[in-house]
BARO-761965 format. One record per residue (C-alpha): residue in three letters; residue number from 1; x, y, z. Coordinates in Angstrom, 1 decimal, padded with zeros to 4 digits. Example, Ala and Ser with C-alpha at 12.3 -4.5 7.8 and 13.67 -1.06 7.14 Angstrom:
! BARO-761965
> ALA / 1 / 012.3 / -004.5 / 007.8
> SER / 2 / 013.7 / -001.1 / 007.1
***
This chain:
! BARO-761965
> UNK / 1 / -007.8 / 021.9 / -032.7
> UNK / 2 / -010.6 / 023.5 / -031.3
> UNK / 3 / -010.4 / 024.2 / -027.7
> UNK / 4 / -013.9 / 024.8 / -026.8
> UNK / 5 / -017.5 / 024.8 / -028.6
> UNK / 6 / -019.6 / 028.4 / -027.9
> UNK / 7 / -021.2 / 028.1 / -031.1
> UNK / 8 / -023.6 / 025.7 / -029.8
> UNK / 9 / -024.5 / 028.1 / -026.8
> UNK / 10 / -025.1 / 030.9 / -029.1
> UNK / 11 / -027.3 / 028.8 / -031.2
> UNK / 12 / -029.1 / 026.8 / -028.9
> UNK / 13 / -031.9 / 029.4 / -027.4
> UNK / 14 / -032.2 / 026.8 / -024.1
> UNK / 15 / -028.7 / 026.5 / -023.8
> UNK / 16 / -028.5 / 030.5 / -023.6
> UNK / 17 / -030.9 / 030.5 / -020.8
> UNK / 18 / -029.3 / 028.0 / -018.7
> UNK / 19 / -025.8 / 028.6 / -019.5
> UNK / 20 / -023.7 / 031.4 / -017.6
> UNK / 21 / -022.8 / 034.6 / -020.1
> UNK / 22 / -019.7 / 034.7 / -021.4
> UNK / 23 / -017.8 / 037.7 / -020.7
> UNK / 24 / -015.5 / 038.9 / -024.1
> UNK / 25 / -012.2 / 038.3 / -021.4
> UNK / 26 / -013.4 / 034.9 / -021.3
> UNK / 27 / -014.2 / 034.0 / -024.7
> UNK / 28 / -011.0 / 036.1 / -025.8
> UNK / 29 / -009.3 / 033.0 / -023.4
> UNK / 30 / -011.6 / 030.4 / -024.5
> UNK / 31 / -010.0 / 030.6 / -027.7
> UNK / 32 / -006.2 / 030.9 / -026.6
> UNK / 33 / -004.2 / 028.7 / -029.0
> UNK / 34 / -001.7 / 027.6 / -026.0
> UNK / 35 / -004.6 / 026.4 / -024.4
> UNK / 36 / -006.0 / 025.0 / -027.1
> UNK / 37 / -002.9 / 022.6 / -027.4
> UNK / 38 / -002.5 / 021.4 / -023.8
> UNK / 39 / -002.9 / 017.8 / -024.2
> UNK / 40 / -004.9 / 017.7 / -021.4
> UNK / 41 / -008.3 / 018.1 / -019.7
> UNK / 42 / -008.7 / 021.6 / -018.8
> UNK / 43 / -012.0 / 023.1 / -017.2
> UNK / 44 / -012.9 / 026.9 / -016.7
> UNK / 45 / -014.8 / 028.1 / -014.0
> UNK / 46 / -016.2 / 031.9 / -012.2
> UNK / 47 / -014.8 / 032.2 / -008.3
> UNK / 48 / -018.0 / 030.5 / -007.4
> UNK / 49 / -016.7 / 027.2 / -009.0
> UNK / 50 / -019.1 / 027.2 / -011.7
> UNK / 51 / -018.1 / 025.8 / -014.9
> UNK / 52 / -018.0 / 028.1 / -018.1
> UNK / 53 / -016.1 / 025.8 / -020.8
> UNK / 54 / -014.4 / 023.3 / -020.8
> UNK / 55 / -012.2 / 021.7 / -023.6
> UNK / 56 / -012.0 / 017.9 / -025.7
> UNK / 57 / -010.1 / 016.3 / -023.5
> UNK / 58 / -012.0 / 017.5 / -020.7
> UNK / 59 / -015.6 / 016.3 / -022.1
> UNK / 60 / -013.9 / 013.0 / -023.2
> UNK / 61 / -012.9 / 012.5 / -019.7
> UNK / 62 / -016.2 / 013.4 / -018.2
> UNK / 63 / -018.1 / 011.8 / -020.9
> UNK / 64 / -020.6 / 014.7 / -021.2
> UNK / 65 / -021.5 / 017.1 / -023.5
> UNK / 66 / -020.1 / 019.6 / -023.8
> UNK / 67 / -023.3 / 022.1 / -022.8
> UNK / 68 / -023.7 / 019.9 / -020.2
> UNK / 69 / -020.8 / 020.6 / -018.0
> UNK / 70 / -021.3 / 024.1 / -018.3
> UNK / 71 / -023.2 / 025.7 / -015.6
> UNK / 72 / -022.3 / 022.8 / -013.5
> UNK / 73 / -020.3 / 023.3 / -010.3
> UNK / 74 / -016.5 / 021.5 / -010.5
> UNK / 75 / -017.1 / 020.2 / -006.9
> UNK / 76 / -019.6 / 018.2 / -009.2
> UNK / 77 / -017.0 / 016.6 / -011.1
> UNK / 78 / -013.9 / 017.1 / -008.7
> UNK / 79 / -015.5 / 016.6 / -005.5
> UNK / 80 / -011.9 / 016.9 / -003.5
> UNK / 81 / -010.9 / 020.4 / -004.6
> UNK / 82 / -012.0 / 022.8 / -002.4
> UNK / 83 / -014.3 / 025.5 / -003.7
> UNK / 84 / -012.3 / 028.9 / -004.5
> UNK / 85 / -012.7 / 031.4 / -002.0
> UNK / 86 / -011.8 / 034.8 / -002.9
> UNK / 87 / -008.3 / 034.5 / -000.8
> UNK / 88 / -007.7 / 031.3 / -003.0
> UNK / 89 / -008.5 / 033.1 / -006.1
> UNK / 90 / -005.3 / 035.7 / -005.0
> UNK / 91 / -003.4 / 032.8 / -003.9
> UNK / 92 / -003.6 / 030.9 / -007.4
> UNK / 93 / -001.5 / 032.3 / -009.8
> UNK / 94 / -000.9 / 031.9 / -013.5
> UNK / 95 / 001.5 / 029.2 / -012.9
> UNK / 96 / -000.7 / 026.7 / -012.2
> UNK / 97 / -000.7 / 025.2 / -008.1
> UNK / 98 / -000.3 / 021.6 / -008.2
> UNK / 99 / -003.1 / 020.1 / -005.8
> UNK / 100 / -001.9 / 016.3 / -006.0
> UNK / 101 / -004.5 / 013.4 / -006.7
> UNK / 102 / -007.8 / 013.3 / -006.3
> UNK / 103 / -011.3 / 011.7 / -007.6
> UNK / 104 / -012.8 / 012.7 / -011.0
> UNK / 105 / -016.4 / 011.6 / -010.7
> UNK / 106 / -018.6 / 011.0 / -013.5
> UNK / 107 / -022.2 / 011.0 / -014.2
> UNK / 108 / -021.9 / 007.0 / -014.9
> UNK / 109 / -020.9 / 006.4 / -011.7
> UNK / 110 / -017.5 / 005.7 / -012.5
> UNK / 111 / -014.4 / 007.5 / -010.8
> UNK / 112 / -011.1 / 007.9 / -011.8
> UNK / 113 / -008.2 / 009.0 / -010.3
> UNK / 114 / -006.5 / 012.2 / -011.7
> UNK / 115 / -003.5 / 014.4 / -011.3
> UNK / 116 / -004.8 / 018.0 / -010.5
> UNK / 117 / -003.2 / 021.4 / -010.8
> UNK / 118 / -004.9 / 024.9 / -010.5
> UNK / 119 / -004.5 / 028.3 / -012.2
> UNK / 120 / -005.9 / 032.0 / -011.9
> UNK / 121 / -006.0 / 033.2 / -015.4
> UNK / 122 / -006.9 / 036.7 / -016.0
> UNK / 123 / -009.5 / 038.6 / -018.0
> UNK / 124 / -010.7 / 042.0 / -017.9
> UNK / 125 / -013.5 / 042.0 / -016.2
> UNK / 126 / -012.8 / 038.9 / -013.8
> UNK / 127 / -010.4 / 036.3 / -012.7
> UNK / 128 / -011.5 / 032.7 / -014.4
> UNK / 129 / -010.3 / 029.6 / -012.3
> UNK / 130 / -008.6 / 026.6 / -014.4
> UNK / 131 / -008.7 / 023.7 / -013.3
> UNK / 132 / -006.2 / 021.6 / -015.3
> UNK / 133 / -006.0 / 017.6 / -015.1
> UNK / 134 / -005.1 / 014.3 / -016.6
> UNK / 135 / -006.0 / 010.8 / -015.7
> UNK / 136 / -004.0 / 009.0 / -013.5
> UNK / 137 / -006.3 / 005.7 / -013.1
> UNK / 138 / -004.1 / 003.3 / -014.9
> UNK / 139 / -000.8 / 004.5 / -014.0
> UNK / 140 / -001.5 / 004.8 / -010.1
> UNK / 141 / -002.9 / 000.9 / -010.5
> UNK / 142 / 000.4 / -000.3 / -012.0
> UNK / 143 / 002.3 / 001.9 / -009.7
> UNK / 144 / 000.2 / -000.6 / -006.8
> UNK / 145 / 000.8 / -003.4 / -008.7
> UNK / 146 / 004.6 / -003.3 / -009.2
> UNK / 147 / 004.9 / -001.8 / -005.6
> UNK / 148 / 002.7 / -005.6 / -004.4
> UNK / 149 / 005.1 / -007.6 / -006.7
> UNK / 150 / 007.9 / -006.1 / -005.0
> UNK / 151 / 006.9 / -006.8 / -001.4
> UNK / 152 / 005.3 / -010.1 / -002.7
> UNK / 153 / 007.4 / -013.6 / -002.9
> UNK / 154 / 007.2 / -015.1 / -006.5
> UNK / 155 / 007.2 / -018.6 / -004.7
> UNK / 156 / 004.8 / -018.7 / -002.0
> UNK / 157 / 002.5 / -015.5 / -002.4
> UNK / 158 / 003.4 / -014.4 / 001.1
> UNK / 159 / 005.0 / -011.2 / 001.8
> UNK / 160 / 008.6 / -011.3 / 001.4
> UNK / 161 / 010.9 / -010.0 / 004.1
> UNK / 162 / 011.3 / -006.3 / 003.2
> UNK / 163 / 007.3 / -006.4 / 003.8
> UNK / 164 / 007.4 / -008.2 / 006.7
> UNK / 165 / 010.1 / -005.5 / 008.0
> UNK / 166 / 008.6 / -002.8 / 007.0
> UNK / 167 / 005.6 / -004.4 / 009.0
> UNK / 168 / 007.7 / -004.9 / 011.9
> UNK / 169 / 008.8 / -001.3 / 012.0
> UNK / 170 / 004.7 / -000.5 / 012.3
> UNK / 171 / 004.8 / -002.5 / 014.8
> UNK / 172 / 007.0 / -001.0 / 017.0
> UNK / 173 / 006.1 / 002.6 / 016.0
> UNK / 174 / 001.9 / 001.6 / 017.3
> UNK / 175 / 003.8 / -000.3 / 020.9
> UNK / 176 / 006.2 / 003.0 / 021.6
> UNK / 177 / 002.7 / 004.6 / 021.4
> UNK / 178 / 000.7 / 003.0 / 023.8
> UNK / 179 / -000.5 / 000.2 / 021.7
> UNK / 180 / 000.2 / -003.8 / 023.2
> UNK / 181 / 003.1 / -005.7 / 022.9
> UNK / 182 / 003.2 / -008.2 / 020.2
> UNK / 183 / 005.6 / -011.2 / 019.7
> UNK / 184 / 007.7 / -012.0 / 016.8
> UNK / 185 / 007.7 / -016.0 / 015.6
> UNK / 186 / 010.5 / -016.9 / 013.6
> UNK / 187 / 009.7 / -020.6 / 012.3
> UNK / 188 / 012.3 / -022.6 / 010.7
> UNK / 189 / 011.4 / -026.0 / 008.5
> UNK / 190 / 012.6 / -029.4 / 010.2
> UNK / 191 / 014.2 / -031.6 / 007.4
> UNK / 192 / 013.9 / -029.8 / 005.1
> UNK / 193 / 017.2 / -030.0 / 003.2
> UNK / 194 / 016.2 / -034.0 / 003.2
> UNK / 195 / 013.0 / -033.0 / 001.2
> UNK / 196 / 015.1 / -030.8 / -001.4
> UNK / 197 / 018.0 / -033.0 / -001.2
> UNK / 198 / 015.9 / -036.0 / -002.4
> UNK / 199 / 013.4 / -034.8 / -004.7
> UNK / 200 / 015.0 / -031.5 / -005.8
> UNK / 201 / 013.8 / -028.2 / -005.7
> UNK / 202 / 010.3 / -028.6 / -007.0
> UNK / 203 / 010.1 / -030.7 / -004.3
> UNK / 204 / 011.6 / -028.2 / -001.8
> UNK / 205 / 008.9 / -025.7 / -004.1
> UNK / 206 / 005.4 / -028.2 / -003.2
> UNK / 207 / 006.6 / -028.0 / 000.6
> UNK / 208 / 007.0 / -024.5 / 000.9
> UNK / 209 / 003.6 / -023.8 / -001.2
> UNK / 210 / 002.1 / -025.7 / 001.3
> UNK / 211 / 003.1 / -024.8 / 004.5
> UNK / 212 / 002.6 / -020.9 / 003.3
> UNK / 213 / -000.9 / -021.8 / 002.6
> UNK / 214 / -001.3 / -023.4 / 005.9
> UNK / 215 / 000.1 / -020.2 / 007.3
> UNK / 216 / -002.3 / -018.0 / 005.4
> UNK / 217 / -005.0 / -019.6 / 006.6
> UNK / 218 / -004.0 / -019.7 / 010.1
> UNK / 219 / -002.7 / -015.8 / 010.7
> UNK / 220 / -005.7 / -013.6 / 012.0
> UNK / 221 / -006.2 / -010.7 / 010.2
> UNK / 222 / -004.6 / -008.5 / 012.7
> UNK / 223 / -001.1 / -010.3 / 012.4
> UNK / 224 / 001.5 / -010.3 / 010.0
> UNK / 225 / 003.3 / -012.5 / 008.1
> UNK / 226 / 005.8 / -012.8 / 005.6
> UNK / 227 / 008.9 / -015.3 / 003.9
> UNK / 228 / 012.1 / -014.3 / 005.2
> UNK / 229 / 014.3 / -017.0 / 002.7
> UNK / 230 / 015.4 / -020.2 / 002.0
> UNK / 231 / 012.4 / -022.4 / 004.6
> UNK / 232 / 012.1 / -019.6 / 007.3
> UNK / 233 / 009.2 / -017.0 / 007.9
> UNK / 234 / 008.5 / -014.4 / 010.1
> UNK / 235 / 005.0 / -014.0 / 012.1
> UNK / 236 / 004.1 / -011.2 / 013.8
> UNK / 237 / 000.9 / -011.5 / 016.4
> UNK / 238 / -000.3 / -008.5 / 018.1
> UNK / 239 / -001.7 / -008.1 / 021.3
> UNK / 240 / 000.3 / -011.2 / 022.2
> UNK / 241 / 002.6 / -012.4 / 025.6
> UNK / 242 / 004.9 / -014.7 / 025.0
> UNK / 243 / 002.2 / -017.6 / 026.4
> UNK / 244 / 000.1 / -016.8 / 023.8
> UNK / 245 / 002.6 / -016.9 / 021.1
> UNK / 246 / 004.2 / -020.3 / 022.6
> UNK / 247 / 000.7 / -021.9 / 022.6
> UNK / 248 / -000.4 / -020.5 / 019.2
> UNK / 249 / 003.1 / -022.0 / 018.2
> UNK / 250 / 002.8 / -025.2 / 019.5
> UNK / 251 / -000.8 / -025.5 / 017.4
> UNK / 252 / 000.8 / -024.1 / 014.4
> UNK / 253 / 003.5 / -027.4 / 014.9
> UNK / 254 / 001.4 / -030.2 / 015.4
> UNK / 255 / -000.4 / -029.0 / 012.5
> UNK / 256 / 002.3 / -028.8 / 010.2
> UNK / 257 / 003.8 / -032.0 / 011.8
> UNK / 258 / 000.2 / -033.9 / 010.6
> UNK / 259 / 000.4 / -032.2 / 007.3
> UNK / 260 / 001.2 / -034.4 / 004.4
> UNK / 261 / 002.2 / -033.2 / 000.9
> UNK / 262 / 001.5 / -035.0 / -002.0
> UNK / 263 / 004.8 / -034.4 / -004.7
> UNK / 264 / 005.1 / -037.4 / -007.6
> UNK / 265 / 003.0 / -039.5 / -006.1
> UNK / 266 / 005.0 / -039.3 / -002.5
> UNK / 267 / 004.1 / -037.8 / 000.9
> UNK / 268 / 006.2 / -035.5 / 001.9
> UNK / 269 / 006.6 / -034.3 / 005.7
> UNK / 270 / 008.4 / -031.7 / 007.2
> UNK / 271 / 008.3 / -030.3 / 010.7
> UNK / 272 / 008.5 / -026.8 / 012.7
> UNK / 273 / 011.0 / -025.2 / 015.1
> UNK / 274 / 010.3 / -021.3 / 016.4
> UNK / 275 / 012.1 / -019.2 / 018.1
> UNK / 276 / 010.0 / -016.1 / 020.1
> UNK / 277 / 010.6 / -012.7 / 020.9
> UNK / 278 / 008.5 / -010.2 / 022.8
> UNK / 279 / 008.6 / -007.0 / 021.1
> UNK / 280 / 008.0 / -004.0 / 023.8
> UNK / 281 / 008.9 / -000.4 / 023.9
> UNK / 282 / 012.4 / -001.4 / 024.6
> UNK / 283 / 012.8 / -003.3 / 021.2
> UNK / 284 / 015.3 / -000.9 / 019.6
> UNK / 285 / 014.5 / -002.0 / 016.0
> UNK / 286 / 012.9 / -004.4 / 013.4
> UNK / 287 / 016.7 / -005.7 / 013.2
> UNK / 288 / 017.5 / -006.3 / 016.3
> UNK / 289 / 014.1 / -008.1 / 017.2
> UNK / 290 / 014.6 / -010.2 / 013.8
> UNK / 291 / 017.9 / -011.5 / 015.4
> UNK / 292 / 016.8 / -012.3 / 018.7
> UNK / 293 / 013.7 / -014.7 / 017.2
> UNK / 294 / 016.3 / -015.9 / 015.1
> UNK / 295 / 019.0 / -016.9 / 018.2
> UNK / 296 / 015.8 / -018.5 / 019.9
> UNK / 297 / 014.8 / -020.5 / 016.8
> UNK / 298 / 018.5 / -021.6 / 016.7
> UNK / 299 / 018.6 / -023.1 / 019.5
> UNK / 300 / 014.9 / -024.8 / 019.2
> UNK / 301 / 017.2 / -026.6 / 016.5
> UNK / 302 / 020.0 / -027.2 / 018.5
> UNK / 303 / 018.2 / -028.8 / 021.3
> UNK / 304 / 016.5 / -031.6 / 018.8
> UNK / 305 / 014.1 / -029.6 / 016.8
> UNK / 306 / 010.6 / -029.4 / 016.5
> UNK / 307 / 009.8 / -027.2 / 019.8
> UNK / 308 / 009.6 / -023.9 / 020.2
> UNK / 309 / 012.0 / -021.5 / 022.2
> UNK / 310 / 011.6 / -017.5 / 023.5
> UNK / 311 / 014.4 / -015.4 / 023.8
> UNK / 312 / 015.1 / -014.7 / 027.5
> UNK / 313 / 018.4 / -013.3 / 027.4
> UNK / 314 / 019.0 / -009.5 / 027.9
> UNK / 315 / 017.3 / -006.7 / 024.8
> UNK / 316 / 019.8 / -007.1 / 022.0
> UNK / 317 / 020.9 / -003.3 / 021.1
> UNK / 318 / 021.2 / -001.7 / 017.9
> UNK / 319 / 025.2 / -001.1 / 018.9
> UNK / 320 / 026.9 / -003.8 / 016.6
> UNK / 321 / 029.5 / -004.3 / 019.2
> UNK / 322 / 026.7 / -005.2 / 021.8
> UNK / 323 / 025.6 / -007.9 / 019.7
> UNK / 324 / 026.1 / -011.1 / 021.9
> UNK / 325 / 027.5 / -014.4 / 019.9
> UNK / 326 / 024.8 / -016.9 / 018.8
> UNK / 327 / 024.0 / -018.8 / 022.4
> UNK / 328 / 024.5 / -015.7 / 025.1
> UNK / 329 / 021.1 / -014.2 / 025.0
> UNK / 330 / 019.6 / -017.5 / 025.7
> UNK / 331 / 018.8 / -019.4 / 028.7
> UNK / 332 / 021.0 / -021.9 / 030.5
> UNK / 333 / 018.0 / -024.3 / 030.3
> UNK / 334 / 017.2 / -023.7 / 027.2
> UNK / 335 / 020.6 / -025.0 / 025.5
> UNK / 336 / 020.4 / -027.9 / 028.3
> UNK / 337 / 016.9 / -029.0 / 027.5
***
């Protein structure tokens, strides 16, 4: 395979003009046979980033002519790489620099995303930059895909709970910063073992389908949400006291308490309990404030459901021997209530 196309230059009397000369170094390397079978896009520019050949992968990725991209500057193409400046043109060396991902833009307008790597390749009479990349585009989308389908839950569409963790932990990086504090909702389905129980899982299925679309629609966009298991869920809600979060709450569970679902030709009902935390600078971890909204939503049940509860008790450690049983981090009047 031929690596590049001078012939045209030489023939071409316009092309001559506008074209940079070739120095013999650099059409010596123009016609390397190593570089002639990279199976890649490889383009070939002076120090000042100006582009004397390139090869067929290259002009099939750029969708040019070949005569074309020469004489072009590469911050045309590759406007992320950084010009060469004479100290990166001693830096670079013939094993080529690997410069990560960045945009490949195209005279249609397009961009793609490629994987980019640098060389210094000597001649005799100058150094000649090579810029070597491939295309990245589709790979870095299914990369994003898989990495959504694995934070996504198959049922619902919500974020599962290793999302809403990993969400959590933002959380409580942007509070030990200075940002507010934000409360964590854990809501837990009233009867809803009756609706599974006595019309099966694709019952159980319609019911949770609905109630995540009700909470899709109801989350602001600066809050966070996601499907811990089974009928429970986890809402983050920044910028929030625990007022806020009861009375946001409290809407949430008259809503969901007026919902009805339509499964083979029945109306189905459920209802809501939540438990609250108030996640400060003290929280010590995504962990620990996951169990104490989960002790508060425990008792909301255990007091008669459909109400919601805030952890009151003392911050819950990280220390698994700190860990208090399932009622001693909550109030006396809240297990009497």
């Amino acid at each position: 395979m031929k690596l590049f196309s001078t012939s045209a230059l030489r023939n071409d009397p316009d092309a001559r003009t506008s074209m940079p000369v070739l120095s013999s170094g650099t059409e010596c390397l123009l016609r390397d046979p190593l570089l002639a079978s990279m199976p890649m896009a490889l383009v070939l520019t002076d120090q000042t980033g100006q582009c004397i050949g390139a090869n067929e992968f290259a002009v099939r990725l750029l969708a040019l002519p070949h005569n074309v991209v020469v004489g072009r500057n590469i911050r045309e193409f590759l406007p992320d790489a950084i010009a060469p400046s004479r100290q990166d043109v001693l830096a670079f060396s013939s094993i080529a620099t690997e410069i990560g991902q960045v945009r490949l833009r195209r005279d249609s307008a397009t961009e793609r995303r490629v994987a980019l790597s640098v060389a210094t390749l000597p001649t005799p009479e100058r150094p000649v930059i090579a810029y070597f990349f491939r295309d990245v585009t589709d790979e870095v989308a299914a990369i994003a895909r898989l990495q959504a389908a694995v934070r996504t839950d198959p049922l619902t569409g919500l974020p599962n709970r290793m999302a809403l963790e990993e969400d959590l932990d933002r959380t409580l990086r942007n509070i030990s910063r200075g940002a507010p504090p934000a409360a964590l909702c854990f809501l837990d389905l009233d009867n809803f073992k009756t609706v599974n129980d006595t019309y099966g899982h694709a019952g159980g299925d319609a019911v949770l389908q609905e109630i995540a679309e009700v909470l899709r629609k109801r989350v602001r966009a600066t809050d966070a949400i996601g499907r811990i298991g089974g009928d429970e869920f986890g809402l983050i809600l920044q910028g929030c006291d625990l007022c806020d979060a009861e009375n946001y709450i409290d809407d949430l569970r008259q809503m969901i308490a007026r919902l009805t679902i339509d499964f083979s030709q029945r109306s189905l009902q459920v209802g809501l309990s939540a438990g609250i935390t108030v996640l400060t600078e003290h929280t010590s971890s995504a962990a620990v404030a996951l169990i104490e909204a989960d002790r508060a939503c425990y008792a909301a049940k255990s007091c008669g459901r459909a109400r919601t509860q805030r952890f009151t008790g003392p911050p819950i450690t990280a220390d698994r021997g700190s860990v208090p049983d399932s009622t001693s981090g909550l109030s006396v009047q809240a297990m009497l209530a």
